[in-house]
NUVOLO-271436 format. One record per residue (C-alpha): residue number from 1; chain; x, y, z. Coordinates in nm, 3 decimals, m for minus. Layout:
% NUVOLO-271436
   k c       u       v       w
 NUM A       X       Y       Z
...
//
This chain:
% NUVOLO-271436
   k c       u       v       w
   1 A  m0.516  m1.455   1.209
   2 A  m0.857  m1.267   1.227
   3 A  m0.870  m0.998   0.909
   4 A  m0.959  m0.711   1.113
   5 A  m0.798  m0.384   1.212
   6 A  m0.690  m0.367   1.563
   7 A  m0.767  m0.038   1.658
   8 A  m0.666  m0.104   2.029
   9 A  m0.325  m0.210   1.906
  10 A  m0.306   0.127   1.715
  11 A  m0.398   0.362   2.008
  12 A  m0.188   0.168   2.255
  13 A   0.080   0.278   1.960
  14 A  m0.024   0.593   1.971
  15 A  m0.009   0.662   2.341
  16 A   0.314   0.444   2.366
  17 A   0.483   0.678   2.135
  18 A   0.390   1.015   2.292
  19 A   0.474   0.910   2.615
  20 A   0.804   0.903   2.547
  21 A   0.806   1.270   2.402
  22 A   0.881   1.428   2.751
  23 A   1.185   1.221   2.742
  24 A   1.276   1.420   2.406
  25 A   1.179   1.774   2.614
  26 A   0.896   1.796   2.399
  27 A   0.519   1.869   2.537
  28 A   0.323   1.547   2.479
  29 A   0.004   1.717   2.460
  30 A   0.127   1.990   2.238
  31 A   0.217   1.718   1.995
  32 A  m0.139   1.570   2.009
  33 A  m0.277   1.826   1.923
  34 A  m0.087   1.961   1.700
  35 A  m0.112   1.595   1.524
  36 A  m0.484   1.629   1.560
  37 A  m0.550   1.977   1.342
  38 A  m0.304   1.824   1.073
  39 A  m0.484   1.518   1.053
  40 A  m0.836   1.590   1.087
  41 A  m0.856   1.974   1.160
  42 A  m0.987   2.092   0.856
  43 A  m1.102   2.067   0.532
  44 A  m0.759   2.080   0.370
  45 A  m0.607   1.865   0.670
  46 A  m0.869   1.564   0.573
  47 A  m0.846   1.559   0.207
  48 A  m0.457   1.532   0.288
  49 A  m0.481   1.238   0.477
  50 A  m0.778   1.071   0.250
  51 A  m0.525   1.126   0.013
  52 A  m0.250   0.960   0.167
  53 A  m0.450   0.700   0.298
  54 A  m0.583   0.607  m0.069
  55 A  m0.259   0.523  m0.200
  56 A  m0.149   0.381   0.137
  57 A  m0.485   0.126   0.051
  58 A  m0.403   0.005  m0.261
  59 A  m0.063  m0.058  m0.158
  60 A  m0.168  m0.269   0.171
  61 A  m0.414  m0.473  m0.063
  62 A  m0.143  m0.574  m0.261
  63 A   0.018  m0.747   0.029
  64 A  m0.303  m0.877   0.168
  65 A  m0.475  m1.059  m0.113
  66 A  m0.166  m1.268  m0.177
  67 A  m0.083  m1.342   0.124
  68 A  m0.428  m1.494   0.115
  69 A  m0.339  m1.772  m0.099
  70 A  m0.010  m1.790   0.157
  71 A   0.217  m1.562  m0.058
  72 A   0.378  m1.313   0.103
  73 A   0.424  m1.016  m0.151
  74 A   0.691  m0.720  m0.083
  75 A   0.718  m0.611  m0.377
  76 A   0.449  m0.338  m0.393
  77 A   0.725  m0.052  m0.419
  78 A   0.776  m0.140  m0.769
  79 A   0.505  m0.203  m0.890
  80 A   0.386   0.112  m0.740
  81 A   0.721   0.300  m0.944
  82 A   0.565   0.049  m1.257
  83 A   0.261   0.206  m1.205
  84 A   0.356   0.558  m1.140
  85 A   0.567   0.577  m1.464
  86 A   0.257   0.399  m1.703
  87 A   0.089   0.658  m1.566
  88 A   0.317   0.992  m1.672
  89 A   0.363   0.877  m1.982
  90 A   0.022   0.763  m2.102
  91 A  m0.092   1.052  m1.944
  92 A   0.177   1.293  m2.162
  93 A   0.156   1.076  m2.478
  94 A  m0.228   1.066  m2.565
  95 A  m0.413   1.344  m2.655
  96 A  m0.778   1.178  m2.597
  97 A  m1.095   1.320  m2.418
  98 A  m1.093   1.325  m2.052
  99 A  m1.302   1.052  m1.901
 100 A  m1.143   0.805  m2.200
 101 A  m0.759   0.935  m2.095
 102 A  m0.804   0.921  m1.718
 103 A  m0.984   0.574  m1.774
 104 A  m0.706   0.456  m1.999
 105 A  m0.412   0.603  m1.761
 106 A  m0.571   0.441  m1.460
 107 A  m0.610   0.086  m1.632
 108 A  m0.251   0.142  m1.775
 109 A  m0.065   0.183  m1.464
 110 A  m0.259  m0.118  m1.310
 111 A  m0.163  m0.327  m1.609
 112 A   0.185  m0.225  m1.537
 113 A   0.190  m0.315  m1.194
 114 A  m0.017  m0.610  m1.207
 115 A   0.229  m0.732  m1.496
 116 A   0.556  m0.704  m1.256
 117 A   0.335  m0.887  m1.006
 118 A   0.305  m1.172  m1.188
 119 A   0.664  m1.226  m1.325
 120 A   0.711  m1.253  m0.966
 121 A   0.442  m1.453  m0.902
 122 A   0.533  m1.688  m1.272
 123 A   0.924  m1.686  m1.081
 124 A   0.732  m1.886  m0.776
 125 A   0.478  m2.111  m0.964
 126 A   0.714  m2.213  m1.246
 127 A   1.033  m2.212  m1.143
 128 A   1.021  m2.248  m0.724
 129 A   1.186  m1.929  m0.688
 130 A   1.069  m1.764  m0.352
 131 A   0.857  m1.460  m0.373
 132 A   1.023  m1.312  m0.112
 133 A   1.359  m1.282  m0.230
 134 A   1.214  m1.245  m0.615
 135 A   0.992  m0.929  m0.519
 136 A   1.254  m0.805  m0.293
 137 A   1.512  m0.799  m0.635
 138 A   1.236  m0.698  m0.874
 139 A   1.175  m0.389  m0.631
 140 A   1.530  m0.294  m0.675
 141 A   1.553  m0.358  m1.065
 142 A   1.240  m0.138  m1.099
 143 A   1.366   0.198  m0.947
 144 A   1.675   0.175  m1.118
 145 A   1.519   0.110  m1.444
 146 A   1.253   0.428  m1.417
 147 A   1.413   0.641  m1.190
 148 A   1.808   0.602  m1.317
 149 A   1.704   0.522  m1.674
 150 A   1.386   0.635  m1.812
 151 A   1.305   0.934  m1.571
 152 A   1.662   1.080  m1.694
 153 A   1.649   0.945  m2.064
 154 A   1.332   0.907  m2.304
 155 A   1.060   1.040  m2.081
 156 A   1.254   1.287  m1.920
 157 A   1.101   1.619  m1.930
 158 A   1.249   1.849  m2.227
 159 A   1.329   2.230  m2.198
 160 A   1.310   2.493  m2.461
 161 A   1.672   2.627  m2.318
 162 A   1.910   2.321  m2.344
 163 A   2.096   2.450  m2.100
 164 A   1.843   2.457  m1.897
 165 A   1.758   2.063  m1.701
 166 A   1.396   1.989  m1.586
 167 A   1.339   1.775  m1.325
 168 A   1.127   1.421  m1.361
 169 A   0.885   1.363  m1.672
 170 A   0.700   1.577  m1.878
 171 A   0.346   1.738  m1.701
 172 A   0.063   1.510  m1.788
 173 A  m0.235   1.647  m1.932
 174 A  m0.508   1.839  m1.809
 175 A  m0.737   1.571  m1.923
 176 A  m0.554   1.296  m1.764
 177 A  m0.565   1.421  m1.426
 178 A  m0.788   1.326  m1.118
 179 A  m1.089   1.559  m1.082
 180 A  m1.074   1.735  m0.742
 181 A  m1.399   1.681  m0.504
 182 A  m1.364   1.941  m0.326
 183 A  m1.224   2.302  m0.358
 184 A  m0.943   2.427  m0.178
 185 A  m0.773   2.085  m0.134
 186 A  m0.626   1.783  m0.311
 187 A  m0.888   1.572  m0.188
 188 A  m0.953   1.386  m0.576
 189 A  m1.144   1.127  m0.727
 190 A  m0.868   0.847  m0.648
 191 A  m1.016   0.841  m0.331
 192 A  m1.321   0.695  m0.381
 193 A  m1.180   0.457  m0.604
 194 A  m0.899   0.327  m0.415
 195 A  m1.224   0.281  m0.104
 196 A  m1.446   0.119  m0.403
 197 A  m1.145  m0.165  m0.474
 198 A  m1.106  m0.255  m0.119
 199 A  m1.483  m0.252  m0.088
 200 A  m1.503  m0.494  m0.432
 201 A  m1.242  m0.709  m0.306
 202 A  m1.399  m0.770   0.023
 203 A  m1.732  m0.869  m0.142
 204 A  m1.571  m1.071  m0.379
 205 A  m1.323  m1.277  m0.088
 206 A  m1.628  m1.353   0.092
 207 A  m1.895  m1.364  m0.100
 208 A  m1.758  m1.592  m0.481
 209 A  m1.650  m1.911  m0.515
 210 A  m1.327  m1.759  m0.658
 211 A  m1.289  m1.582  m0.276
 212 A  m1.312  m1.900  m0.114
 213 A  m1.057  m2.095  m0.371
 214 A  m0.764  m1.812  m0.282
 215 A  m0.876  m1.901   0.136
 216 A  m0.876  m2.249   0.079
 217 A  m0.550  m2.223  m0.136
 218 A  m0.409  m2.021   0.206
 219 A  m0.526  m2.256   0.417
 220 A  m0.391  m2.587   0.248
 221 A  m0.257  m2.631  m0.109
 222 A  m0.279  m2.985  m0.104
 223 A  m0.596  m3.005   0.003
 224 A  m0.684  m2.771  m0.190
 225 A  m0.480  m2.928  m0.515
 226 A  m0.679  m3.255  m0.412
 227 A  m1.011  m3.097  m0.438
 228 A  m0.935  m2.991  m0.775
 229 A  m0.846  m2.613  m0.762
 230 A  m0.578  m2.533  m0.951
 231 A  m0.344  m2.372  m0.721
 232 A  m0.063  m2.228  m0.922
 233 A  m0.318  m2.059  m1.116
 234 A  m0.505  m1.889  m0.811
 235 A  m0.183  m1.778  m0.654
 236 A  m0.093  m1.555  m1.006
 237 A  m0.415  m1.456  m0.982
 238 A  m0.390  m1.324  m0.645
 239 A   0.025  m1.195  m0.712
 240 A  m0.147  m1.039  m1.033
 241 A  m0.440  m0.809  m0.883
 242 A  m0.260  m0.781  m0.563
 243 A   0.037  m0.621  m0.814
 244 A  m0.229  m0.417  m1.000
 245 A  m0.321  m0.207  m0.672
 246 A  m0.031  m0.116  m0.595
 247 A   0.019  m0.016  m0.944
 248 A  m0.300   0.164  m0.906
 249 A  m0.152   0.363  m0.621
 250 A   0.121   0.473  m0.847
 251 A  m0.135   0.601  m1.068
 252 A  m0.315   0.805  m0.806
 253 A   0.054   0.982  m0.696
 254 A   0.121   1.099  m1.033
 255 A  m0.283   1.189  m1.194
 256 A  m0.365   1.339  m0.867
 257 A  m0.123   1.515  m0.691
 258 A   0.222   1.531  m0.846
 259 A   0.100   1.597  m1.192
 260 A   0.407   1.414  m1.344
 261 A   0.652   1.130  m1.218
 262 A   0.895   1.294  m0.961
 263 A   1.251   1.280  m1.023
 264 A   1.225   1.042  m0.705
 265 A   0.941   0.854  m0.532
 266 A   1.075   0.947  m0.189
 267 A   0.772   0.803   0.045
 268 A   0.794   0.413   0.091
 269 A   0.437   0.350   0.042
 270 A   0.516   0.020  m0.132
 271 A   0.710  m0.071   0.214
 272 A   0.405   0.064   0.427
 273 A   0.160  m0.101   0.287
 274 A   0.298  m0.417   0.409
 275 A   0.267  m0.341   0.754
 276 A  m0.078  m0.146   0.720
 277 A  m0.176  m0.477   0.554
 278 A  m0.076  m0.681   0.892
 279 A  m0.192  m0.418   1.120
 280 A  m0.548  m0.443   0.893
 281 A  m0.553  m0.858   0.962
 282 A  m0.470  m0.905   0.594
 283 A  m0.823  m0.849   0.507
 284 A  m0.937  m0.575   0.176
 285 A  m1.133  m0.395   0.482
 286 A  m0.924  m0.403   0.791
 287 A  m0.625  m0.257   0.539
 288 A  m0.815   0.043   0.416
 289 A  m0.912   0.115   0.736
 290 A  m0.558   0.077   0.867
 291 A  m0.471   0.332   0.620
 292 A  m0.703   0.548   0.698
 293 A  m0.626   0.561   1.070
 294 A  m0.217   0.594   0.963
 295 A  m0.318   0.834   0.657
 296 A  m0.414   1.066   0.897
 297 A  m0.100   0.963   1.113
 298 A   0.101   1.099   0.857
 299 A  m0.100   1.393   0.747
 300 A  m0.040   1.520   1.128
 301 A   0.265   1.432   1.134
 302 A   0.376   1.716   0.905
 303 A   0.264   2.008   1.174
 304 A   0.439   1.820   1.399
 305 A   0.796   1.935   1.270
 306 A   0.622   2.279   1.400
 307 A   0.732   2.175   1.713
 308 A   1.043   2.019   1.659
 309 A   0.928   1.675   1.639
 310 A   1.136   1.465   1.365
 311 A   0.923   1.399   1.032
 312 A   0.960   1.024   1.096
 313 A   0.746   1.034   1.414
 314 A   0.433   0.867   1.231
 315 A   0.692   0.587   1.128
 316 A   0.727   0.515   1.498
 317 A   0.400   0.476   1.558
 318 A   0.346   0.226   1.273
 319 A   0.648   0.072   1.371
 320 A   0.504  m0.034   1.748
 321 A   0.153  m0.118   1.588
 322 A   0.335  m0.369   1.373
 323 A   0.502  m0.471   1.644
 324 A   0.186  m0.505   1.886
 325 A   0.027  m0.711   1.617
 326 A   0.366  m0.952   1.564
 327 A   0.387  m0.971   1.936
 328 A   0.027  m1.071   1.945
 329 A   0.059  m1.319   1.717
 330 A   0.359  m1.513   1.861
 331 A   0.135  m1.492   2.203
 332 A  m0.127  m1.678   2.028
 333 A   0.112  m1.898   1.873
 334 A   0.289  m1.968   2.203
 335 A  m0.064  m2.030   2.363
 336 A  m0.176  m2.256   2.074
 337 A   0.139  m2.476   2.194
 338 A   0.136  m2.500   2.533
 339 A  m0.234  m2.586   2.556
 340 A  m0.225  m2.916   2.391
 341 A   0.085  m2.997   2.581
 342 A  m0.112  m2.904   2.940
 343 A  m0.379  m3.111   2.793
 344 A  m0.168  m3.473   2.734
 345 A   0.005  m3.373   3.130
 346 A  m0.405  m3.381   3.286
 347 A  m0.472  m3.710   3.020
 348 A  m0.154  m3.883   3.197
 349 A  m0.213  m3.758   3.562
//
């Protein structure tokens, strides 16, 4: 599969889904546009989506780079949650200067998630257990364990009044949250740095030797196990960094925009990034700018309920991306068999 973003597949998405609006007695064009000034229509409407489409990056990347070695990683909801929570309480229980808190938050909460990664990936190398069905458990055992235990007991906020409940965790400190670029919006330094990971990732897929042991590990284990890589060992890798971005994404939700961890993470974006990551060709680049495009998606999508339009609209539109790209695939596929099997009818004739 080529790791590239299909932006034809997107628009043809795009245009699919409000097409059908009229059918819904809503104004097609209206919609647009409305979608357009809350994605891109002003300062504060960009730094929303950039925002968005930061998290939305680190959470694709964490599907894509395993799935390089030919591990298929769904798990990125928890260790986003893993992430998120390392994050609100480092960022609540030291008291250091800024750029050494905000440095030691950030590395924290990709510790966090790049530690649940790898008991996933440890689960598949050690003891055969599938990483789909392992990351699919581990997602579930890590919202209950922050969200029903720790977000309500140890690290749940405290009130003067005890009467009085707070919702979610303490506030983090000033000095542990994201700077903000630029005035007037929550456009903050995460951004960048969720753009500079994809960027380093890239480089280092294509341009180290490590890179092109994870591809060759994709492309063949045996061969590659003949040629003396050590498989097992580049798929944790992979499971482990891959696990790390995502819990990197967690820390951007909580140091730059909630300011805490939420009584619940309601938006999916561990789910998401798995299909940004196969709309983006499973490649660091084609991912980010997947999320970009859909960052915006769902930026615009919040003006939409203006109009009546239901808040899952930009959902629909991912959903018949994916599905242009899976449909793509098995056309490919289907071509890739019938070919050889024209080819041995002419040989015979």
């Amino acid at each position: 599969m080529q790791r590239t973003f299909r932006p034809a597949l997107a628009v043809a998405a795009v245009v699919l889904a409000f097409a059908a609006l009229p059918f819904f007695g809503k104004n097609p064009l209206d919609a647009f546009e409305a979608m357009l000034r809350g994605g891109v229509g002003s300062p504060t409407a960009i730094g929303e989506s950039l925002v968005k489409a930061a998290i939305l990056t680190l959470t694709a990347l964490a599907v894509a780079l395993p799935f390089t070695t030919g591990l298929f990683n769904i798990g990125g909801q928890g260790q986003l949650l893993w992430g998120a929570i390392a994050a609100a309480f480092l960022g609540r229980a030291l008291q250091l200067p800024a750029p050494l808190e905000l440095t030691v938050c950030l590395l924290g909460s990709a510790l966090a998630g790049g530690l649940w990664g790898l008991l996933a990936g440890w689960l598949k190398t050690a003891r055969g257990v599938h990483e789909v069905i392992s990351t699919i458990l581990l997602n579930w055992i890590a919202m209950h364990l922050i969200e029903n235990g720790l977000v309500v007991g140890p690290l749940a906020a405290k009130s003067a009044d005890a009467s009085v409940s707070l919702p979610g965790t303490a506030e983090i400190h000033p000095m542990a949250q994201l700077p903000i670029l630029l005035s007037g919006t929550r456009l903050h330094l995460g951004v960048p740095l969720a753009f500079l990971v994809a960027i380093a990732l890239a480089w280092a897929m294509t341009r180290t030797t490590w890179g092109f042991e994870l591809r060759a590990v994709g492309a063949s284990p045996e061969a590659s196990r003949s040629s003396g890589i050590d498989v097992s060992k580049r798929q944790l890798q992979a499971m482990a960094i891959g696990a790390a971005c995502a819990g990197l994404g967690g820390a951007l939700l909580v140091l730059g925009t909630e300011g805490r961890y939420p009584p619940h993470v309601s938006s999916p974006y561990g789910f998401d990034g798995i299909a940004l990551a196969f709309i983006g060709g499973n490649g660091p680049m084609g991912s980010a700018i997947a999320a970009l495009f859909f960052g915006a998606i769902r930026a615009g999508g919040t003006r939409l309920q203006l109009l009546g339009v239901h808040r899952d609209f930009p959902e629909v539109i991912q959903g018949l991306a994916l599905l242009f790209v899976a449909g793509r695939a098995l056309l490919a596929w289907a071509a890739s068999k019938i070919r050889p099997a024209r080819a041995v009818e002419v040989h015979r004739a």
